[in-house]
C-alpha positions as CSV (number, residue, x, y, z in Angstrom):
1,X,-105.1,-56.6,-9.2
2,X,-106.0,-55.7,-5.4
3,X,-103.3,-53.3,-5.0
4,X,-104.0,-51.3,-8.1
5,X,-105.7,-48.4,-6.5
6,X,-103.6,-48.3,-3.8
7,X,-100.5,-47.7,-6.2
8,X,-101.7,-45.4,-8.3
9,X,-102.9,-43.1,-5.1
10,X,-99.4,-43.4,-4.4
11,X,-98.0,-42.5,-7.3
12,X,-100.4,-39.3,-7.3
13,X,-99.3,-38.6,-3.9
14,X,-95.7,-38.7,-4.6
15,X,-96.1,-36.5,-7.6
16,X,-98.2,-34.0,-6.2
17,X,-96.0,-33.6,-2.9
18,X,-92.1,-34.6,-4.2
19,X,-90.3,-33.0,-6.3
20,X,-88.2,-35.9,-8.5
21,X,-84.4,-35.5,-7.9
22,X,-83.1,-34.2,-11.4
23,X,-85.6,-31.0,-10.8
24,X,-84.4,-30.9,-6.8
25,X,-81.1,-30.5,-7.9
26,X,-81.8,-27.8,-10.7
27,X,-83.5,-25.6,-8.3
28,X,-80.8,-25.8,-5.5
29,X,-78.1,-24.9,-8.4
30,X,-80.3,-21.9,-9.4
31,X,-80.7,-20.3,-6.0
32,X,-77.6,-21.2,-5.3
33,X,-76.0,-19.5,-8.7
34,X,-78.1,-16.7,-8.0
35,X,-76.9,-13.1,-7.1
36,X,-77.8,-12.7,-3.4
37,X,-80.4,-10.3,-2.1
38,X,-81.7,-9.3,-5.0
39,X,-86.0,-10.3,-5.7
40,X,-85.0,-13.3,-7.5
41,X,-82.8,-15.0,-4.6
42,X,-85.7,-13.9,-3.2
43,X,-88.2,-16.1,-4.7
44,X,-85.8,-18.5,-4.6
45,X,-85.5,-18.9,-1.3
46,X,-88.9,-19.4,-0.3
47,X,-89.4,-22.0,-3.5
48,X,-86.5,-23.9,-2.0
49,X,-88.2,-23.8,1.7
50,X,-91.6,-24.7,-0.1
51,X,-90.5,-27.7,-1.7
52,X,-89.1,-29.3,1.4
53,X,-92.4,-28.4,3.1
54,X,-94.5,-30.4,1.0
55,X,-93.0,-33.5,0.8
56,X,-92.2,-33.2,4.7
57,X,-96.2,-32.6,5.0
58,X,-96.9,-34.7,2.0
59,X,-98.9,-31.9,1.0
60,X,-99.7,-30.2,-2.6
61,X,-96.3,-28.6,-3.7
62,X,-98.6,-26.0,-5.7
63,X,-102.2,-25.7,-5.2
64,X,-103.4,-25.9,-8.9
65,X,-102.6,-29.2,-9.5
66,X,-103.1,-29.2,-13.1
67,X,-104.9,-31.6,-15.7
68,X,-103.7,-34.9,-14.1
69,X,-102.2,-36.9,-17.3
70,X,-101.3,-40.6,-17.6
71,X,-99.1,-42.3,-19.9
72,X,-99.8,-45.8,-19.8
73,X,-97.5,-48.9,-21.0
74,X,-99.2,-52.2,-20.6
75,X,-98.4,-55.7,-21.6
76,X,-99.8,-57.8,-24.5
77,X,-103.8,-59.1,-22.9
78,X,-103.8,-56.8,-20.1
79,X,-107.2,-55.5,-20.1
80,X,-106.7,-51.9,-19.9
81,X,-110.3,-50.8,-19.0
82,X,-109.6,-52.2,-15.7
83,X,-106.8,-49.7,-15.2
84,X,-108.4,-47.0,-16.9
85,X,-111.3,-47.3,-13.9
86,X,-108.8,-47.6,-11.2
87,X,-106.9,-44.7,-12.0
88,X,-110.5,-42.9,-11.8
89,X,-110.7,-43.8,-8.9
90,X,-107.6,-43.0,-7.4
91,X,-107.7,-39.9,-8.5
92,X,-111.1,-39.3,-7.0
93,X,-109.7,-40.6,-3.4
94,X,-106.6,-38.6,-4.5
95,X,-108.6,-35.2,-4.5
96,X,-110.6,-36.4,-1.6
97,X,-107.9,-36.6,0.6
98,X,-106.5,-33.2,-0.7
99,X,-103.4,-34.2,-2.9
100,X,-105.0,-33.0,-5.8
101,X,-107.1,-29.7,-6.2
102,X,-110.9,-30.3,-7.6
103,X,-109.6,-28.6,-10.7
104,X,-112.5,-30.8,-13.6
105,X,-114.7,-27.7,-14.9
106,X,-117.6,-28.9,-17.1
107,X,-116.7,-26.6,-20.3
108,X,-120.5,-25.7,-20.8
109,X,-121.9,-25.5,-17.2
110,X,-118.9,-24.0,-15.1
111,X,-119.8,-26.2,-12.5
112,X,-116.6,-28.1,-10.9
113,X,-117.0,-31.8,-10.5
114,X,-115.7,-31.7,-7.1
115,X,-113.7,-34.7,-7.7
116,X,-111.8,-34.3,-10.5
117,X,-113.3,-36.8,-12.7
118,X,-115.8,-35.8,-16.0
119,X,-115.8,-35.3,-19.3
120,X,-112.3,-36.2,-20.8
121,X,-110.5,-35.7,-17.2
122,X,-108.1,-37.2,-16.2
123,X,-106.5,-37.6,-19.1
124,X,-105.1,-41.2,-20.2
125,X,-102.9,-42.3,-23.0
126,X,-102.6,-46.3,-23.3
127,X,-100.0,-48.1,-25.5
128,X,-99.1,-51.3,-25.8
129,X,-95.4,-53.0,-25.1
130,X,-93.7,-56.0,-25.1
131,X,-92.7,-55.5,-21.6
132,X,-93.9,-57.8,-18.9
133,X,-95.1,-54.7,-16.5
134,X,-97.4,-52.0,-16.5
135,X,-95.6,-48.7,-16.6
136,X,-97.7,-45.2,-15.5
137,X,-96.0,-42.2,-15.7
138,X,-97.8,-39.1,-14.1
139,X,-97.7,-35.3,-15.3
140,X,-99.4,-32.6,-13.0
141,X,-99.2,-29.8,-14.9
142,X,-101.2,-26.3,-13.7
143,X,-103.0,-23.9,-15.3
144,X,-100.5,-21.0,-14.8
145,X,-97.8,-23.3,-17.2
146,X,-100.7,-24.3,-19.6
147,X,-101.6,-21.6,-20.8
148,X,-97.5,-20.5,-21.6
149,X,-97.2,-23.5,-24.3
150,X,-97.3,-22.1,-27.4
151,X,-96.9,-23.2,-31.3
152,X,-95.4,-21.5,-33.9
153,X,-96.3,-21.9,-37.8
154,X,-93.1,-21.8,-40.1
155,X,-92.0,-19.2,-41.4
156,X,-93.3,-16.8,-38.7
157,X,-92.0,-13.1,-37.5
158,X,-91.5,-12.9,-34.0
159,X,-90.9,-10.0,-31.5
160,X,-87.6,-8.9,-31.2
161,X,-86.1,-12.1,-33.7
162,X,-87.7,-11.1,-36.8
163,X,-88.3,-14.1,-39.4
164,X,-87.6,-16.9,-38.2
165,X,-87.7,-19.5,-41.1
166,X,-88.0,-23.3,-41.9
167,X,-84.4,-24.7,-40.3
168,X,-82.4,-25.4,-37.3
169,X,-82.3,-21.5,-36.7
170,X,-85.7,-20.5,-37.1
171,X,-86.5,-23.2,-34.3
172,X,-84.1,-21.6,-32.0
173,X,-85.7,-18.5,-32.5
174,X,-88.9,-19.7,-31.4
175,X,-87.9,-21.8,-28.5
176,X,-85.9,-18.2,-26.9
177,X,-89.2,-16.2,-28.5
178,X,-91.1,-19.2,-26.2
179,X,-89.4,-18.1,-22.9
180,X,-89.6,-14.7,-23.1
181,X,-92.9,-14.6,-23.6
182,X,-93.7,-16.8,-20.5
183,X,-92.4,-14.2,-18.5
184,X,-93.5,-14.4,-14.3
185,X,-96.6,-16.2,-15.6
186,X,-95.4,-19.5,-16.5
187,X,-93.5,-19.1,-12.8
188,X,-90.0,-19.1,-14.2
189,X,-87.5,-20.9,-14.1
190,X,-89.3,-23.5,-15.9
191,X,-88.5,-26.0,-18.8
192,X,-90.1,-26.4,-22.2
193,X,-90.5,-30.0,-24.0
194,X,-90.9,-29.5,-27.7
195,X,-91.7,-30.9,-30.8
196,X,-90.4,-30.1,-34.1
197,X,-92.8,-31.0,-37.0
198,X,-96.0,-33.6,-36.5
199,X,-99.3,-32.2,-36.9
200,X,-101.0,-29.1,-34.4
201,X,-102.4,-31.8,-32.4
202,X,-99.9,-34.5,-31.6
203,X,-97.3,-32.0,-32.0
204,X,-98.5,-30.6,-28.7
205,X,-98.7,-34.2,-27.1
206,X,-95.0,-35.0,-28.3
207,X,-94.1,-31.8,-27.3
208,X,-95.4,-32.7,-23.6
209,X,-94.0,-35.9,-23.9
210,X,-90.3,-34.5,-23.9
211,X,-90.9,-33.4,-20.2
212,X,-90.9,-37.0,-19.1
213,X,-87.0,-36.8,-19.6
214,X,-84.6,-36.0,-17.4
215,X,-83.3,-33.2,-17.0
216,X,-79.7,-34.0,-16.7
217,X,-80.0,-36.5,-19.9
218,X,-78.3,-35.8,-23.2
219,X,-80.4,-35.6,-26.6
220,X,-79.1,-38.9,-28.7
221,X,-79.3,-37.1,-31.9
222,X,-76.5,-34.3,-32.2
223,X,-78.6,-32.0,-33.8
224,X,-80.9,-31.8,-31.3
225,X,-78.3,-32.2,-28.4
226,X,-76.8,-29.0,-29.6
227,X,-80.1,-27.3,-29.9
228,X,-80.8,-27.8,-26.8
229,X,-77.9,-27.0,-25.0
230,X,-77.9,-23.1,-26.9
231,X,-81.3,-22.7,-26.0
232,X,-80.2,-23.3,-22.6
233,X,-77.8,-21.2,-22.5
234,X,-78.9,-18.3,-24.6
235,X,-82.4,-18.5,-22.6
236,X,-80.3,-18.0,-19.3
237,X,-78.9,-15.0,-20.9
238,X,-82.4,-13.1,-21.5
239,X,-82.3,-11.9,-17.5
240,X,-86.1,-13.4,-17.1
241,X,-85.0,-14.6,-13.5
242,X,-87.1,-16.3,-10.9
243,X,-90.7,-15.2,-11.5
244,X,-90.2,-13.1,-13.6
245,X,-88.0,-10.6,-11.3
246,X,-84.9,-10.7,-13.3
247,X,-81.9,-13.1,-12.4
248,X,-79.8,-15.1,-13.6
249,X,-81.7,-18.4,-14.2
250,X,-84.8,-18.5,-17.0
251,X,-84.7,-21.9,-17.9
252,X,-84.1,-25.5,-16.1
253,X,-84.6,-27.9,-19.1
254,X,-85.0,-27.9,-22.9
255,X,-85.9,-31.3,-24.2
256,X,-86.2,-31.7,-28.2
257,X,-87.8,-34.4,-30.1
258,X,-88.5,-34.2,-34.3
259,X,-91.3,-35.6,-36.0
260,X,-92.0,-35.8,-39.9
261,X,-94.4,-33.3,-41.1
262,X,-96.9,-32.5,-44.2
263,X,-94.7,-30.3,-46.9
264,X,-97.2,-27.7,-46.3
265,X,-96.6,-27.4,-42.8
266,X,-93.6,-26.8,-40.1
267,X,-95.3,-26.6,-36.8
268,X,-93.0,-25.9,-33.5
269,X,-95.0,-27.0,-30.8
270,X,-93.5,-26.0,-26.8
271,X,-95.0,-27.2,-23.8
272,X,-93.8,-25.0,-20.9
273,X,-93.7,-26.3,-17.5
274,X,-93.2,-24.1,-14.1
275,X,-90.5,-24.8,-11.5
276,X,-92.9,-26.9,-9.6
277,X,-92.1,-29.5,-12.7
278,X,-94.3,-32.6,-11.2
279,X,-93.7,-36.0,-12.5
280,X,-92.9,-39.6,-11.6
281,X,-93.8,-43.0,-12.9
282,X,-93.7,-46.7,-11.4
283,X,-94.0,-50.0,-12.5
284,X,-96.5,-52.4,-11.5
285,X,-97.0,-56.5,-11.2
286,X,-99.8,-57.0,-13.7
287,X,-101.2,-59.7,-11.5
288,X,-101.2,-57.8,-8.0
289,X,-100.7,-54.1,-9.6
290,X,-98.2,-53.6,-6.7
291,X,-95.1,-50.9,-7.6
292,X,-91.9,-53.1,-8.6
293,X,-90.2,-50.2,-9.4
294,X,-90.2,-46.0,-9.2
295,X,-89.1,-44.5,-12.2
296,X,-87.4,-40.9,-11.7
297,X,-86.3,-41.7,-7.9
298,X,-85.3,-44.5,-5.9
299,X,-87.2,-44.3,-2.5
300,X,-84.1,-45.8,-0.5
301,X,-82.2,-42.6,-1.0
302,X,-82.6,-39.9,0.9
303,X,-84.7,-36.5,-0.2
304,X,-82.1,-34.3,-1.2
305,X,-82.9,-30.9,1.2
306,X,-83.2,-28.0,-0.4
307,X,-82.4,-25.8,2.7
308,X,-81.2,-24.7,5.9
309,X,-83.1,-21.5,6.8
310,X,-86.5,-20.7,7.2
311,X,-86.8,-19.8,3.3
312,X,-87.0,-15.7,3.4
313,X,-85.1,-14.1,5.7
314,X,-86.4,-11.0,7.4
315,X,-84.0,-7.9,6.8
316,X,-86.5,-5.2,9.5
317,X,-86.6,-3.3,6.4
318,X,-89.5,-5.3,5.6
319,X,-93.2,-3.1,5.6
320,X,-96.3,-5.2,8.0
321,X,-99.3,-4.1,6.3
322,X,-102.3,-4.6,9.0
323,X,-105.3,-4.9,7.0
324,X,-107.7,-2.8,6.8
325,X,-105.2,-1.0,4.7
326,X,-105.4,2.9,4.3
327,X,-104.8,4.9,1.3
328,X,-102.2,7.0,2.8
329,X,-99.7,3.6,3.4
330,X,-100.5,2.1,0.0
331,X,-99.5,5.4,-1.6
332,X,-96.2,5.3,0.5
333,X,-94.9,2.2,-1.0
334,X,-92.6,1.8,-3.9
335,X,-91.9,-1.0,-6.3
336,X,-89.1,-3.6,-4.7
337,X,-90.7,-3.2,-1.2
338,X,-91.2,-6.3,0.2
339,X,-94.6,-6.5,2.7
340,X,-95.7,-8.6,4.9
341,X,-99.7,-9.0,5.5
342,X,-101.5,-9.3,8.7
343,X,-105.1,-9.8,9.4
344,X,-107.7,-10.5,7.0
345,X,-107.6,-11.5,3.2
346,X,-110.4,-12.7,0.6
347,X,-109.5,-15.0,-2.3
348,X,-110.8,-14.2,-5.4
349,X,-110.2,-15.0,-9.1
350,X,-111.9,-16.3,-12.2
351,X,-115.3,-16.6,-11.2
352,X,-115.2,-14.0,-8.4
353,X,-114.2,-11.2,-10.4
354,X,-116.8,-11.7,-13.4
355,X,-119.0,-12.3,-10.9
356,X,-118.2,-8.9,-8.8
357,X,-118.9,-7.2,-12.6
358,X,-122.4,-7.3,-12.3
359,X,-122.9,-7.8,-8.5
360,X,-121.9,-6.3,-5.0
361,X,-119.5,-8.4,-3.2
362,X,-120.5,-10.7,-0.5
363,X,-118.2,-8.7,2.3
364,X,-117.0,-4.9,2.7
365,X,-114.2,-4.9,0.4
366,X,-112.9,-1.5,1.6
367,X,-109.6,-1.3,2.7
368,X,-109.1,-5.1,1.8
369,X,-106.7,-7.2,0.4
370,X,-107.6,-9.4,-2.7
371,X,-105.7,-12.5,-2.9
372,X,-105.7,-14.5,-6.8
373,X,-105.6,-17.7,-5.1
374,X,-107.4,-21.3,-5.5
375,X,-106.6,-22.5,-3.1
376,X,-106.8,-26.8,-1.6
377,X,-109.3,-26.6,1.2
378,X,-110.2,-29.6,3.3
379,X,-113.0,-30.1,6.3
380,X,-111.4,-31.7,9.5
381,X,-113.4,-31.6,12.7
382,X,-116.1,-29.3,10.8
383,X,-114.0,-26.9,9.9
384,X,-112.2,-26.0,7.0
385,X,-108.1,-26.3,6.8
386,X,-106.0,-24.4,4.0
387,X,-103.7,-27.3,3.0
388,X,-102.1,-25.4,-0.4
389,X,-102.6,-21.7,-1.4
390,X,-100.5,-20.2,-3.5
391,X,-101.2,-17.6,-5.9
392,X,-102.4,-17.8,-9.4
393,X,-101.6,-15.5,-12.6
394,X,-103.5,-12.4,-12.4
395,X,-103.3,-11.7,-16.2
396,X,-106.6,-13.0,-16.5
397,X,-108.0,-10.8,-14.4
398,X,-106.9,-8.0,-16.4
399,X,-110.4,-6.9,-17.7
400,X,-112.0,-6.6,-14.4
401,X,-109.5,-5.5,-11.9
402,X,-109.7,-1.6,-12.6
403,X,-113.6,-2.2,-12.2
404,X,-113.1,-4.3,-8.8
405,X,-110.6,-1.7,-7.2
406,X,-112.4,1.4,-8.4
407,X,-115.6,0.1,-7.1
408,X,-115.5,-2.1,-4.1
409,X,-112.2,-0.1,-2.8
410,X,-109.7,-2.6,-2.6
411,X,-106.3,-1.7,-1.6
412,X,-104.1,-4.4,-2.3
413,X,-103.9,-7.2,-4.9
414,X,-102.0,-10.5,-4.5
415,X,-101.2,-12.8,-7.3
416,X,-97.8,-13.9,-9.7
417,X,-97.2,-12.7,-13.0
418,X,-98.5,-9.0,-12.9
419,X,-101.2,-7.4,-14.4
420,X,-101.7,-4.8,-17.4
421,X,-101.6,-1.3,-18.5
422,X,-105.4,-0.6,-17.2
423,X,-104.9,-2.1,-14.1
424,X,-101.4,-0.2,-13.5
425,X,-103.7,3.3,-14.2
426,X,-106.8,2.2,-11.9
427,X,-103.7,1.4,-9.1
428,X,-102.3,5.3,-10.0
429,X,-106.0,6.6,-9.7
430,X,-107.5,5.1,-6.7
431,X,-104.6,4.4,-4.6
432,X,-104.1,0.9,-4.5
433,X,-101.4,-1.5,-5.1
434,X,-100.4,-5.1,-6.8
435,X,-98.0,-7.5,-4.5
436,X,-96.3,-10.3,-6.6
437,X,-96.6,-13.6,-4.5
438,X,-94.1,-16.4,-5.0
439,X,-96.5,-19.0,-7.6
440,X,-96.0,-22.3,-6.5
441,X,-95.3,-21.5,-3.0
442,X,-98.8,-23.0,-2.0
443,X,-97.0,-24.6,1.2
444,X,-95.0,-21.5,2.7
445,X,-98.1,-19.0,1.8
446,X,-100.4,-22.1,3.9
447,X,-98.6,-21.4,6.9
448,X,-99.4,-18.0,7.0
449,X,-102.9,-18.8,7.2
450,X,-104.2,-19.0,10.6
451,X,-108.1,-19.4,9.9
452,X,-110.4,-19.6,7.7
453,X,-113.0,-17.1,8.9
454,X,-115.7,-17.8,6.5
455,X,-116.5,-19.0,2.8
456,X,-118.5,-17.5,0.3
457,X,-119.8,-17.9,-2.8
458,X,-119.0,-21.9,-2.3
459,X,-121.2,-22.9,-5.3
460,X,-118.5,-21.7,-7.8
461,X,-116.5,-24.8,-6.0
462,X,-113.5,-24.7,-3.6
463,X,-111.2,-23.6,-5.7
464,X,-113.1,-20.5,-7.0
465,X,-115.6,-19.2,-3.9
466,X,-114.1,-16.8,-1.7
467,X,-112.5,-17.6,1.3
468,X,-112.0,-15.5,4.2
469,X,-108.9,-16.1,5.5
470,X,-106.6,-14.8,8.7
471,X,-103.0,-14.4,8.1
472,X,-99.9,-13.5,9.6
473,X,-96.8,-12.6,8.2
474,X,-97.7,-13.4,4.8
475,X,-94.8,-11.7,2.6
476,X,-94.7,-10.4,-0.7
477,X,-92.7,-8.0,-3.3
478,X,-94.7,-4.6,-4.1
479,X,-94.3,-5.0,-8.4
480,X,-96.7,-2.2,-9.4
481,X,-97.5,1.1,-7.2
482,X,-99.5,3.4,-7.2
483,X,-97.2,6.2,-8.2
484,X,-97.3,4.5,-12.2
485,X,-94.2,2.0,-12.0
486,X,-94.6,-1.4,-12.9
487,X,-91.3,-3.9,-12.6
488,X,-93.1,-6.4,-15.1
489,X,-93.2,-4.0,-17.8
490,X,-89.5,-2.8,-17.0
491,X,-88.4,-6.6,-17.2
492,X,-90.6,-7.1,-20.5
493,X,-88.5,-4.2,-22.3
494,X,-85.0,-5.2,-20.8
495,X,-85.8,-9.2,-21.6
496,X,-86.8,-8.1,-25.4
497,X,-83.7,-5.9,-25.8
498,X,-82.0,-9.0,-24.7
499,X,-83.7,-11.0,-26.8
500,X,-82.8,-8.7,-30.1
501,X,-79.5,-9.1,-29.4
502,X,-79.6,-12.9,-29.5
503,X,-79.9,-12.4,-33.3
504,X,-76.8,-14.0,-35.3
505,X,-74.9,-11.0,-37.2
C-alpha cells in the first residue's frame, strides 16, 4: 500500500485545518442568530474569520490539537499492523510539518515526545467489516474540551436540578447539568456525544463515538431523537453563549446512543467537544491505500465561507494597551472593555507557572503581559514561525496565578475560560487584570504575532517553554478587573438560575 502514508497525512491535514460542512454551517447559523454587538457576536465573529483562515492557510484551526484518535474499519485479511505503523508515521510527519501540535507527554517523566508518538498515543481503535475498503475516521479533540466530559452515576443530585434519577428525565438532567458546567472552558458552543448505560470505560468511548455523527442527522430511535432535540433546545435556553460570555447559542449538537448496563449501575457518560469540532474520515483501496472516498465532505464542492469582514470589527472605543503596562491603566479598565495589545508578550502555562513557584522567571516580568498559550511553533530559515496560538483555559492555573502576579508583577493575563476567586482578589490587590481571549482562535491571534523575540525554558517542549513574542493589535474582552468584578462568576449564577428553572413543575 505505497500511498498509505500519504493518505492518512492527508486526512490529518484536512482535519486539523477544515472544519467538515455540517459544523461550518452550525457556526454561521449561531453568529448569524446572534444578538449583534454584544461579547458573544463578538467571539463569534472572530471564530468565523478563524475558521476560514485555517483552511485558506491549511494551518491548525486551534493550536492544541488534542489526543489524535482513529477509528479503524478494515476488511477480512488486511493486516492491520501495517496500518497501525503507517498512521504512526503520519502523524509523526503530520506534527513535523506543523498540522498537529507535539501534544504526547510521558505521564511519569513530563518530557514531550516531540513527535507525538509514545506510550499509548495516538490512539487507535481497529474493527473488522465485511466491507471491501479500509475506513479511518479522525477525531482531534483538545485538552480544553477533554477535560469538560463528564460521567454521572445514577441516581445523582446535581446543582441547581436536584435528584436526577434512573429514567429518561434524570438523563436530561445531566446532559443540561453537562453544559452548564462546561461553561467558557469547554469553548462553548460545543456539542456533547453521550452514552446512556455500558460500563465507566466504554461508556466514555461510545460516548465519543456519538461525535462521529452528523450534526444535522436524526436519532433512529424516537426516544432518543426526542432527547436530543430538548436537550438542544433547553441547553440553548441556559444563556451560556459563545465562550462563555452569554448569548444565545450553548450548544451545536447532542448525539445519544444507549447501551445495556449492570443492574447495579446507570452510568451517563458525555463527551464534550468545543466549536472547533474536528473530524473527517476517508476510505481507502486496500491494495494502494489511496482515498476512494471522503466521508463528512465531498472535496468537489466548494468551502462554504464563513465571512465577509475581517472577523472583529473595530468600534475606536477599543483600549491599545502598549506593553509595558502601568498600574494606573490596568486599574482604569472595567469588565466588557475590549483591548487591544501591542508590543511584547510571554506565553506561559502548565509548566511555566509551577515552575515560576519555586524559581525566578527567566525575563523581567514587570509590567508584562502573561499569555496561557501553547502555542504550534515551527523553524523556517533558522528562525521560529508562530503558525497557531490561541489561548488555553486558565483554570488550571488557578493555584499559582495570585503567587505569579503578586511576585513577578504581571499586569495582565490572557487565556479563555476565566480564573477563580483567589485569582480575582490577587487582581483587586496588586492591580492587575485577566483578558478573555477567543479559544480556538489560534489563526486570527497568529496574525497578531509579528516575532518571536526569544524562547525560554525550551526543555519543557514547544508547547510549554516560554516564548517571547511581538504583537500588534492583538484583541481581547477585559472579564475580571481589578476593581473585584468578574463576568464568569456573573454568568455562572445567571446560567444556574436558568438552569433551576428548567426543572419540570
Amino acid at each position: 500500500m505505497d500511498s498509505l502514508q500519504a493518505s492518512l497525512v492527508e486526512l490529518i491535514t484536512q482535519t486539523s485545518t477544515n472544519l467538515p460542512p455540517d459544523v461550518r454551517a452550525a457556526m454561521k447559523a449561531a453568529g448569524v442568530g446572534e444578538k449583534p454587538n454584544t461579547q458573544a457576536s463578538q467571539a463569534l465573529s472572530i471564530i468565523c474569520t478563524n475558521i476560514d483562515m485555517a483552511e485558506e492557510d491549511a494551518g491548525p484551526i486551534c493550536q492544541d490539537t488534542g489526543m489524535p484518535t482513529f477509528y479503524v474499519h478494515t476488511p477480512v485479511g488486511v493486516n492491520q499492523l501495517v496500518i497501525a505503523k503507517a498512521i504512526k508515521a503520519a502523524v509523526a510527519q503530520a506534527t513535523k510539518l506543523g498540522k498537529l501540535r507535539p501534544n504526547s507527554v510521558d505521564s511519569l517523566t513530563g518530557k514531550n515526545s516531540g513527535d507525538n508518538l509514545g506510550a499509548e498515543t495516538p490512539v487507535i481503535h481497529f474493527e473488522q467489516w465485511e466491507e471491501d475498503e479500509i475506513e479511518v475516521k479522525l477525531i482531534l479533540k483538545g485538552g480544553g474540551c477533554e477535560n469538560k466530559n463528564i460521567q454521572y452515576s445514577l441516581p445523582a443530585n446535581l446543582d441547581h436540578l436536584g435528584r436526577a434519577d434512573r429514567n429518561i428525565e434524570g438523563v436530561r438532567k445531566c446532559l443540561l447539568h453537562a453544559v452548564w458546567q462546561a461553561q467558557g472552558q469547554g469553548c462553548a458552543p460545543g456539542a456533547i456525544g453521550v452514552c446512556i448505560g455500558s460500563d465507566r470505560s466504554h461508556g466514555y468511548d461510545l460516548a465519543k463515538q456519538q461525535l462521529f455523527r452528523t450534526l444535522d442527522d436524526t436519532n433512529p430511535d424516537p426516544v432518543l431523537a426526542e432527547l436530543e432535540a430538548r436537550v438542544m433546545k433547553e441547553a440553548n435556553e441556559l444563556g451560556v453563549g459563545a465562550m462563555g460570555f452569554g448569548g444565545a447559542v450553548s450548544l451545536i449538537g447532542c448525539k445519544v446512543t444507549a447501551a445495556n448496563r449492570l443492574p447495579a449501575s446507570f452510568f451517563v457518560s458525555v463527551a464534550y467537544d468545543c466549536w472547533a469540532f474536528r473530524r473527517l474520515g476517508v476510505k481507502l483501496s486496500p491494495d494502494t491505500g489511496a482515498i476512494t472516498e471522503w466521508l463528512y465532505r465531498d472535496p468537489s464542492e466548494p468551502v462554504q465561507k464563513m465571512t465577509q469582514g475581517e472577523g472583529f470589527p473595530l468600534t475606536g472605543r477599543e483600549v491599545v494597551l502598549q506593553a509595558p503596562i502601568t498600574e494606573e491603566q490596568v486599574r482604569s479598565l472595567k469588565v466588557g472593555d475590549v483591548v487591544l495589545i501591542c508590543g511584547d508578550m510571554y506565553t506561559g502555562r502548565d509548566a511555566v507557572h509551577a515552575h515560576l513557584m519555586k524559581n525566578p522567571p527567566p525575563v523581567d516580568l514587570h509590567g508584562s503581559v502573561l499569555y496561557h498559550c501553547g502555542p504550534v511553533m515551527l523553524q523556517e530559515e533558522g528562525k521560529w514561525k508562530v503558525k497557531a496560538a490561541g489561548p488555553t483555559t486558565s483554570i488550571r492555573e488557578e493555584p499559582y496565578q495570585a503567587d505569579v502576579i503578586k511576585n513577578y508583577g504581571v499586569r495582565a493575563v490572557i487565556g479563555k475560560g476565566g480564573m477563580g476567586p483567589k485569582t480575582l482578589a490577587a487582581l483587586k490587590e496588586h492591580g492587575a487584570v485577566y483578558l478573555n481571549g477567543i479559544g480556538g482562535a489560534a489563526q486570527y491571534y497568529a496574525r497578531t504575532m509579528q516575532e518571536v523575540l526569544d524562547v525560554h525554558l525550551i526543555e519543557f517542549g514547544i508547547p510549554e517553554a516560554m516564548w517571547h513574542l511581538k504583537v500588534h493589535n492583538f484583541p481581547a474582552i477585559v472579564t475580571m478587573d481589578a476593581h473585584g468584578n468578574s463576568l464568569h462568576a456573573e454568568v455562572e449564577k445567571a446560567t444556574a438560575e436558568e438552569l433551576k428553572a428548567l426543572q419540570p413543575a
